[in-house]
DOPA-506619 format. One line per 8 residues: their letters; for each residue x, y, z of C-alpha. Coordinates in nm, 2 decimals. Layout:
<atoms>
A = X/Y/Z  ...
</atoms>
This chain:
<atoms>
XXXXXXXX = 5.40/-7.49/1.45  5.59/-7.41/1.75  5.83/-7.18/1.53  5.51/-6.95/1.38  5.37/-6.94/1.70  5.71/-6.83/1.90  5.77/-6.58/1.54  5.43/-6.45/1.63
XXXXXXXX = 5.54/-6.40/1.98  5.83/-6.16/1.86  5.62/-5.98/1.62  5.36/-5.92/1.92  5.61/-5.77/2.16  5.78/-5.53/1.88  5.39/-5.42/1.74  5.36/-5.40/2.17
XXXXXXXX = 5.04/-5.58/2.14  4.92/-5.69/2.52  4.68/-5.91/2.39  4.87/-6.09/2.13  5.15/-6.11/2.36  4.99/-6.27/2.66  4.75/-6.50/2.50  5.08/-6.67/2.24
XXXXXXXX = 5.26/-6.68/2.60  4.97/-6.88/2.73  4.92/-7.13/2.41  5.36/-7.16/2.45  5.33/-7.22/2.87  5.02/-7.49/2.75  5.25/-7.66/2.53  5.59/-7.65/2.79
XXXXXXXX = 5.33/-7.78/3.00  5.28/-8.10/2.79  5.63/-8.12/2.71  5.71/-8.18/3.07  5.43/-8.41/3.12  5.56/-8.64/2.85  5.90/-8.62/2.92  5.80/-8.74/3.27
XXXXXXXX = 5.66/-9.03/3.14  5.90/-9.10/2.87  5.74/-9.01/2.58  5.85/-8.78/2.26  5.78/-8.42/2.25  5.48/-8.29/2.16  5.39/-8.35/1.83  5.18/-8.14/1.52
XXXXXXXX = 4.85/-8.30/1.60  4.88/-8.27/1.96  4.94/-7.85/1.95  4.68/-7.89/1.75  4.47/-8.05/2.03  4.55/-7.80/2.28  4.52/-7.53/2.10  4.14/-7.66/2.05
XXXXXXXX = 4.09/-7.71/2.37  4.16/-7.38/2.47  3.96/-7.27/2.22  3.65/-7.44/2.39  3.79/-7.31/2.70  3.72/-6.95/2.62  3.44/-6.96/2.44  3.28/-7.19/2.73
XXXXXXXX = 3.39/-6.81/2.96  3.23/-6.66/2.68  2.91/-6.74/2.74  2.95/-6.74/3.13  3.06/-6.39/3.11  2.74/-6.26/2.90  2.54/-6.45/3.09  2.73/-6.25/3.36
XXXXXXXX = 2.62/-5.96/3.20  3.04/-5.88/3.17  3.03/-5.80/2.84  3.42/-5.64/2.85  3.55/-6.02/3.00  3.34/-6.20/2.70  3.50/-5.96/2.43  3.88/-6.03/2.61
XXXXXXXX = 3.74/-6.41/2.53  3.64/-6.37/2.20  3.99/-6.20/2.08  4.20/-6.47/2.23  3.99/-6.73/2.02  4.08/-6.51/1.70  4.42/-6.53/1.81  4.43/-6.91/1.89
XXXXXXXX = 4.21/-6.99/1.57  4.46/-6.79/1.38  4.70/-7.08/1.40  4.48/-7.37/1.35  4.35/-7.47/0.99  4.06/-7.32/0.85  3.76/-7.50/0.97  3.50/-7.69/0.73
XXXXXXXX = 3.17/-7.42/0.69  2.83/-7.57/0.74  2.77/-7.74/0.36  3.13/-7.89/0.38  3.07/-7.99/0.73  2.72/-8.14/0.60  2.88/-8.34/0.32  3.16/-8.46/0.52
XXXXXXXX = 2.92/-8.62/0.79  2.72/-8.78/0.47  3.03/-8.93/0.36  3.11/-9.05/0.70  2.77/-9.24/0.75  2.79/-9.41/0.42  3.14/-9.51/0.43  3.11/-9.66/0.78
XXXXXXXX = 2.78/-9.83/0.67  2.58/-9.66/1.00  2.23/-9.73/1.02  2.12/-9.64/1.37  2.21/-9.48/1.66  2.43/-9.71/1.82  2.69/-9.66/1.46  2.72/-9.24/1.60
XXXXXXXX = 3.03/-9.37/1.75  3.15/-9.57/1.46  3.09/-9.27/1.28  3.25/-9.01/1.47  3.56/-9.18/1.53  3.59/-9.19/1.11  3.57/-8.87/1.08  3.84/-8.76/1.40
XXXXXXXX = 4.06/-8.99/1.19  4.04/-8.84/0.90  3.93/-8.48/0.97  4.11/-8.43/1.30  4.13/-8.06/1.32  3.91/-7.90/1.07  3.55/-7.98/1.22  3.38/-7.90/1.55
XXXXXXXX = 3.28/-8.26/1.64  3.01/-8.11/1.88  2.81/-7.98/1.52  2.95/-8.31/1.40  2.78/-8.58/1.62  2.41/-8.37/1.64  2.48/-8.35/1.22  2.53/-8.71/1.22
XXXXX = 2.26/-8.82/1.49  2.00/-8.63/1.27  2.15/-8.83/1.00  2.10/-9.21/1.15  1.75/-9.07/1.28
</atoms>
């Protein structure tokens, strides 16, 4: 992961591509950043899953300045948002679509055995093992509290 996204990097600055460039420098200074945090503490490098993590989380991150901006009525800022998530998505797996999403959360409640509210959890924590980067948990949990309703 980290070689496609510093190959991506070098493509960017030869295409001269400001966007492109800037936001792959942020997504490499976020990783550096966890590298150092976990060699502080003694840990291993950052792995697959946990690029993977960050990468989502700045995902959320701009599409949460998304929404501030329109509601700022900055429409330019929201768009700058809005093409570093296209960039940053670019690199993650393709995500489930809304019938794979709604199967997968069916097969999560019957496997876990959920039959109320309290089981969301149960339920939720199946599918983050299994389906770690391929679903937005946030469509997830309301999918599976409508479910156990």
């Amino acid at each position: 992961m980290r070689d496609e996204i510093n190959a991506a990097l070098k493509q960017a600055m030869l295409d001269q591509d400001k966007r492109r460039t800037a936001t792959l420098r942020l997504i490499n200074a976020a990783i550096k950043d966890r590298d150092i945090a976990a060699r502080s503490t003694g840990k291993d490098p950052v792995s697959e899953s946990e690029i993977l993590e960050i990468l989502t989380r700045m995902i959320r991150q701009r599409q949460e300045s998304a929404k501030a901006y329109e509601e700022g009525n900055r429409l330019d800022l929201a768009e700058e948002e809005r093409e570093e998530i296209a960039i940053i998505q670019s690199f993650l797996p393709p995500q489930f679509d809304e019938a794979e999403l709604l199967s997968v959360c069916a097969e999560a409640v019957k496997q876990t055995g959920a039959n109320g509210l309290r089981d969301i959890g149960k339920c939720m924590q199946a599918l983050k093992a299994r389906y770690p980067d391929r679903l937005d948990f946030g469509k997830a949990s309301s999918l599976v509290k409508g479910m156990l309703t």
